[in-house]
C-alpha angles and dihedrals in degrees: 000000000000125000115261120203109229088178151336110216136155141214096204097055130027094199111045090174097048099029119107135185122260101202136046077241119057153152140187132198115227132193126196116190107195141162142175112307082231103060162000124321162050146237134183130246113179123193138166116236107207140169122236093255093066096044086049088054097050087049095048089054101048110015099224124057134187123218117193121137099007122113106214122211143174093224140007113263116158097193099052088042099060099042088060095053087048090054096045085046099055087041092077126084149147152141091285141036084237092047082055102038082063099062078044095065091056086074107029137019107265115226082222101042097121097018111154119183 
């Protein structure tokens, strides 16, 4: 079973292609809902894109950041930028959605990460 994109949306911006950065520091939220290319449904991944300058201004101020979950990049490109999601996405791959939904959450928060039932 390999990971399929629905959709790459985010809450920050309506246009991603269009969309450019108004300062030299900047992040953007992003959400990926994905699900298993042989079937039904969805789940969401959830990361942060951001430039160097604003990584360099978080570590300043605290001294210490963490990274998960961020891709870092010297500029804004959308379209670079979702080609290599959809790389990192088709990449993963296992016996089970879970098994999946694991490499996943390398690259995204998982709506599920911590799930106990």
């Amino acid at each position: 079973m390999r990971a399929a994109i629905r959709s790459i949306m985010s809450l920050d911006v309506d246009d991603l292609d269009g969309w450019a950065p108004e300062s030299e520091s900047w992040a953007l939220g992003l959400q990926i809902l994905a699900g298993p290319d042989d079937g039904p449904g969805e789940e969401s991944f959830e990361l942060t894109v951001c430039n160097l300058a604003w990584l360099a201004e978080r570590v300043r101020r605290d001294g210490v950041y963490d990274g998960r979950h961020h891709l870092v990049v010297e500029r804004y490109d959308w379209s670079t930028l979702r080609v290599f999601v959809e790389r990192r996405v088709r990449a993963c791959h296992g016996p089970t959605w879970r098994d999946v939904a694991v490499q996943l959450a390398r690259l995204g928060y998982w709506e599920f990460e911590d799930y106990q039932p």
